[in-house]
C-alpha positions as CSV (number, residue, x, y, z in Angstrom):
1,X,-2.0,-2.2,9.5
2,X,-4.6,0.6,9.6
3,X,-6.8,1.4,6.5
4,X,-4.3,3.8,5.1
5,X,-2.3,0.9,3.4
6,X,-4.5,-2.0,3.4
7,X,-6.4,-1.0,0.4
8,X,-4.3,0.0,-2.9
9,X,-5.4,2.4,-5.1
10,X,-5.7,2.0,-8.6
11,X,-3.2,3.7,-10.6
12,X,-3.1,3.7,-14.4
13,X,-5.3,0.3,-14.5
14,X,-2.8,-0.9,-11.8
15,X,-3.4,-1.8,-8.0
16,X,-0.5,0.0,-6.2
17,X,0.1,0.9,-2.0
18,X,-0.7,4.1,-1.0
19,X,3.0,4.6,0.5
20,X,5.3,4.6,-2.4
21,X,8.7,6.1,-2.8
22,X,10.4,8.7,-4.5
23,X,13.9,8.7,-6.1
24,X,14.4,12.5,-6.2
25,X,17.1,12.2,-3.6
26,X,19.2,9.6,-4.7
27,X,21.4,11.6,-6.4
28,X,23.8,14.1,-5.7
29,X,23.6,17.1,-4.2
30,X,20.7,19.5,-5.7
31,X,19.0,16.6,-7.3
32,X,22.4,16.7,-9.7
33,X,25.1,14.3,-10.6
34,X,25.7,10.8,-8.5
35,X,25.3,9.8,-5.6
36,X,27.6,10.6,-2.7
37,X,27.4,6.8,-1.3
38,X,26.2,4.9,-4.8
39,X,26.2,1.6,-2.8
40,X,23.6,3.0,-0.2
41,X,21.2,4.4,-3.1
42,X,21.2,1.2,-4.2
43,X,20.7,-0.7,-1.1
44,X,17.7,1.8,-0.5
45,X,16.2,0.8,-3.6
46,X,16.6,-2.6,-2.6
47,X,15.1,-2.6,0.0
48,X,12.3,-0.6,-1.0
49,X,11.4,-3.5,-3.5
50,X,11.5,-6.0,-0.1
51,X,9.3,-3.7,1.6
52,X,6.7,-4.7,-0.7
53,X,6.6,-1.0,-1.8
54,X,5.4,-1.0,-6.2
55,X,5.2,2.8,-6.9
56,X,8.6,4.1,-7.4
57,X,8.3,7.4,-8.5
58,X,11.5,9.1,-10.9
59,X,13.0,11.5,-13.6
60,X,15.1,11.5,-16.2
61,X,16.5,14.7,-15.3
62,X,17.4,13.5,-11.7
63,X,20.7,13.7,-12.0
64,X,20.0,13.8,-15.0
65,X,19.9,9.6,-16.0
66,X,21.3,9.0,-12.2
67,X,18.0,8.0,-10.8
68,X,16.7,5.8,-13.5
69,X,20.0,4.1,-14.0
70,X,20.2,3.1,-10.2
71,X,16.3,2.0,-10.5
72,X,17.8,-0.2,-13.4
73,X,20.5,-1.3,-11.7
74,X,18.9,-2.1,-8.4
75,X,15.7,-3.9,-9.7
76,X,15.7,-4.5,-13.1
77,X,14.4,-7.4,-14.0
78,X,11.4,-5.1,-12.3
79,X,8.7,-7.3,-9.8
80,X,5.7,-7.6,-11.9
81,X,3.7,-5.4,-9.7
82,X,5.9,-2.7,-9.6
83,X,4.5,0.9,-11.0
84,X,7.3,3.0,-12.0
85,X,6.0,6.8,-12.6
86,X,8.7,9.3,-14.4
87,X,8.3,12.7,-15.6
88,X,8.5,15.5,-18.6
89,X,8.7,18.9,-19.3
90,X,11.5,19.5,-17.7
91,X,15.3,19.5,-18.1
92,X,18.7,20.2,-16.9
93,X,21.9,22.5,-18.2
94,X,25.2,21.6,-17.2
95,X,25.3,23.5,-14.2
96,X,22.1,21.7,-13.1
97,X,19.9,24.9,-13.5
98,X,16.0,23.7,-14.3
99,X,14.6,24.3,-17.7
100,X,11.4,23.9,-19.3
101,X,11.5,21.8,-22.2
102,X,7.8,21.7,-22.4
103,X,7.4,22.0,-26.4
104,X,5.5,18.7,-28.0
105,X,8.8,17.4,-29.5
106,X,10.2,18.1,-26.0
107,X,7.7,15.7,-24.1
108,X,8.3,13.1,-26.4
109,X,12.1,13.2,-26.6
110,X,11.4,13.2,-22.3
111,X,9.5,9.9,-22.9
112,X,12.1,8.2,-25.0
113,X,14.7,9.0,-23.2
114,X,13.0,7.5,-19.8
115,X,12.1,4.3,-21.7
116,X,15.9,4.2,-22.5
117,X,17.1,4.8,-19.1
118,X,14.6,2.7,-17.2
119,X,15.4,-0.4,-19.9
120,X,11.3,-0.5,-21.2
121,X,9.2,-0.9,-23.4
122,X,6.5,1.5,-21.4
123,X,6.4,3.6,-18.5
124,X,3.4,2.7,-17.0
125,X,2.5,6.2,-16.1
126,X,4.0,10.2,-17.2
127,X,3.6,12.9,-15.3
128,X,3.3,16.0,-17.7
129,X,5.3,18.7,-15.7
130,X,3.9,21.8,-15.9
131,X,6.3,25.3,-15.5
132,X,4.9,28.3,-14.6
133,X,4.0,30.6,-17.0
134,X,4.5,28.0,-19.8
135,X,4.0,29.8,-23.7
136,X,3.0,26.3,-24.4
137,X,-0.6,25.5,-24.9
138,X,-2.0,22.7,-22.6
139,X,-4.0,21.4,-25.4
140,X,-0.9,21.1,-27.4
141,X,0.8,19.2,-24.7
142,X,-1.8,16.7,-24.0
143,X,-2.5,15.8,-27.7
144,X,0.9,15.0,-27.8
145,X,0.4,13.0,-24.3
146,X,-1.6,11.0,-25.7
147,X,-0.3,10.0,-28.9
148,X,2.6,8.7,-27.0
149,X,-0.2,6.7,-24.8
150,X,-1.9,5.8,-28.0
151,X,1.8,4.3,-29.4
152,X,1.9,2.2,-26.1
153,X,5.0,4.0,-25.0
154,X,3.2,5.5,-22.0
155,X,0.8,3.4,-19.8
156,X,-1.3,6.6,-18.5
157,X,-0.9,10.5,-18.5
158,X,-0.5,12.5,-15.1
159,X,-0.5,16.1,-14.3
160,X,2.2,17.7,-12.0
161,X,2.4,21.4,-10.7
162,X,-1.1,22.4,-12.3
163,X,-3.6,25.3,-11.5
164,X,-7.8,23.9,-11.0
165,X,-8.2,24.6,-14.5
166,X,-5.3,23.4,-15.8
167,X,-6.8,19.9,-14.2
168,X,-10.6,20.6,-15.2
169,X,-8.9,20.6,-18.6
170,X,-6.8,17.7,-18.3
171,X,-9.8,15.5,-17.0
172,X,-12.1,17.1,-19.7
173,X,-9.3,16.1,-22.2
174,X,-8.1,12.4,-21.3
175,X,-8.0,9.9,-18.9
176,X,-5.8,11.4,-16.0
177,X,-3.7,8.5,-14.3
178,X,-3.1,10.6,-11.1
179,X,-2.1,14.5,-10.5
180,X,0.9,15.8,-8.4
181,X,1.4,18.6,-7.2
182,X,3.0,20.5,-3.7
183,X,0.7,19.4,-0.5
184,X,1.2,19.3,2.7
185,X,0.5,20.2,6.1
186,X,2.4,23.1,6.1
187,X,1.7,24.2,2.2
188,X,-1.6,23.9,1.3
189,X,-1.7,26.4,-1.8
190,X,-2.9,23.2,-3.6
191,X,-6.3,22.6,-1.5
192,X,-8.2,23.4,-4.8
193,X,-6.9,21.0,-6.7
194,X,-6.1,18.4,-4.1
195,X,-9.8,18.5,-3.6
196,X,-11.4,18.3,-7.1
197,X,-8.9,15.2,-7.6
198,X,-10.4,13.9,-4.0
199,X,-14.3,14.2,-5.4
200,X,-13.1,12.7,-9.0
201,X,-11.5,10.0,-7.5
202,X,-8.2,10.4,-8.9
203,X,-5.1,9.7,-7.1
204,X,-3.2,12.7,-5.7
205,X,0.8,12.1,-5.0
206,X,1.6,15.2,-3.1
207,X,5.6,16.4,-3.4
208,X,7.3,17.6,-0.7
209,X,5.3,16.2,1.6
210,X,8.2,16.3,4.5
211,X,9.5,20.0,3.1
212,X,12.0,20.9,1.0
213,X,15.2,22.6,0.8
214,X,13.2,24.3,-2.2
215,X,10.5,25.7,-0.2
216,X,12.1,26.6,3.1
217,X,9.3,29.1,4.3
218,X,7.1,26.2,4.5
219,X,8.7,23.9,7.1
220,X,6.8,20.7,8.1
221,X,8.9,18.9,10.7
222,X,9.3,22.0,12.8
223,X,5.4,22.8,12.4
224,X,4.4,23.2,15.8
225,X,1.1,21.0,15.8
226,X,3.6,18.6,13.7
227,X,6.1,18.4,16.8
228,X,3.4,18.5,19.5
229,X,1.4,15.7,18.1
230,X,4.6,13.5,17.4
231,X,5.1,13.7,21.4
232,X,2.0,13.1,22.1
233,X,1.7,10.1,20.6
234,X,5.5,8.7,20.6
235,X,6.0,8.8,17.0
236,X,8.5,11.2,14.5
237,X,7.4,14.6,13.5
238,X,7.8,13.1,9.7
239,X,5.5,9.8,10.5
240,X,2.8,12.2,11.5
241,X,3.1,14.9,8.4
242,X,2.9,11.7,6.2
243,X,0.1,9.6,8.4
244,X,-2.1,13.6,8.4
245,X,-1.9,13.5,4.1
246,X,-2.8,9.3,4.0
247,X,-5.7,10.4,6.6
248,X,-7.0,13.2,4.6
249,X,-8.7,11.1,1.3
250,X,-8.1,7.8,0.4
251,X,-6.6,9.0,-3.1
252,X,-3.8,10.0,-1.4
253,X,-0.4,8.4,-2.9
254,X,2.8,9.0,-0.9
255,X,6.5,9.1,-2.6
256,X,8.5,10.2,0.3
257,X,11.9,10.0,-0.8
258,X,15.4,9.6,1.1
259,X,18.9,8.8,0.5
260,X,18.9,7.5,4.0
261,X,17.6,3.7,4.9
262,X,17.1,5.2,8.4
263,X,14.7,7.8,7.2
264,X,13.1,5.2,4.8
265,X,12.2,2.6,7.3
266,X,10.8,5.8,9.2
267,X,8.7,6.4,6.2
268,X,7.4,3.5,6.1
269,X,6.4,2.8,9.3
270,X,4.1,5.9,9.0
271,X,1.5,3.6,7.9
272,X,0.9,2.1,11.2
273,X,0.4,5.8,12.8
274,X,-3.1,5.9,14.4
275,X,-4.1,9.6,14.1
276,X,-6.9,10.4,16.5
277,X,-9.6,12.6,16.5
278,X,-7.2,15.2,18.7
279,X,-4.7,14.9,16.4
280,X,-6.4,15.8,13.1
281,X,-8.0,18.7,14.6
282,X,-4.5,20.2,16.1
283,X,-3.2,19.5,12.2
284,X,-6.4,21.4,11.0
């Protein structure tokens, strides 16, 4: 393999493979309610476990309980290695609509209910969610991060969807496990942030990294230097947007997710994607 995989990153305390997975899409339709083809999402977790991939990277609110209970059901007892990375801040109404639920008391009934879905003691890491234009204090939020650290119920505290300052903060604050937040070849609003986390040294887990149905003015796979570069070099338009982020820093953490095991062994094969000096130049 080329260096982008060979050498794990330390996450929370915890070596981990820089090409992890992402169980956003494993439920239903708009991330809500289960799966179309249960069976499959399991066999993808599965498989993912085989792989050798340990960051799996989840939500209570996907689905909401549908993605931690197929992790459960899939791979529990868990491999020891494996680093399992949920989420709060966040929640869903019955019509799947997101909601903040970013209060103190919110974050840690988020915790408790991943540690109940996931069947553990800890989550090795939590991602504190912010929402735009949150009324709730950042200081607030992260005293009450890490209390639940402090309690052992969390193993580290992350940051996801935060401004520079927001992670200046964070990192003034606490210990931050990793940050996550929107990157990617064709979306680079982030570049701030994803570069202050590249000169601390803290591992960045860009969302989206493929596009989203949630951002579809920022297409990746049709990108043109994308598509011309995948020819080029006889590889898939989504093995070079994920082989361009592992190339950029080597705090970069990928959790590509799928709901297809054709489109995850593509994902994982992006590891063995050479890019060249060409290439990362046409990708700018």
């Amino acid at each position: 393999m080329p260096d982008t995989d060979t050498a794990p990153v330390s996450l929370a305390g915890r070596p981990v493979r820089r090409m992890g997975f992402g169980a956003m899409q494993l439920p239903g339709p708009g991330v809500f309610g289960p799966p179309e083809d249960r069976d499959a999402a399991l066999a993808i977790l599965r498989r993912v476990a085989d792989a050798g991939v340990n960051h799996i990277d989840t939500a209570q609110y996907y689905g909401p309980d549908v993605a931690n209970e197929l992790i459960r059901t899939a791979l529990h007892p868990y491999p020891a290695d494996l680093v399992l990375v949920s989420k709060v801040g966040g929640t869903r109404d019955g019509s799947g609509q997101w909601l903040p639920a970013q209060r103190p008391e919110d974050l840690r009934a988020g915790v408790e209910a991943n540690l109940s879905g996931l069947g553990v003691d800890q989550v090795p890491v939590v991602n504190l969610r912010r929402f735009p234009g949150s009324e709730v204090p950042l200081d607030e939020q992260l005293t009450a991060m890490v209390a639940l650290r402090d309690e052992g119920l969390i193993g580290g505290i992350g940051l996801s969807s935060v401004t520079q300052e927001e992670y200046r903060q964070g990192v003034a604050t606490t210990t931050i496990a990793c940050v996550q937040n929107s990157f990617s070849v064709a979306d680079r609003s982030g570049q701030d942030v994803f570069d202050a986390c590249a000169a601390d040294g803290v591992p960045f887990v860009p969302f989206f990294p493929l596009g989203s149905a949630f951002m579809p003015d920022k297409p990746v796979l049709s990108h043109p230097a994308v598509r011309a570069t995948a020819e080029r070099l006889g590889c898939t338009p989504a093995q070079v947007a994920l082989a361009w982020l592992l190339h950029l820093s080597p705090n970069v953490l990928l959790i590509p997710g799928t709901s297809s095991l054709g489109h995850l062994e593509e994902n994982l094969a992006a590891v063995e994607v050479e890019l060249d000096a060409a290439a990362m130049a046409a990708l700018g």
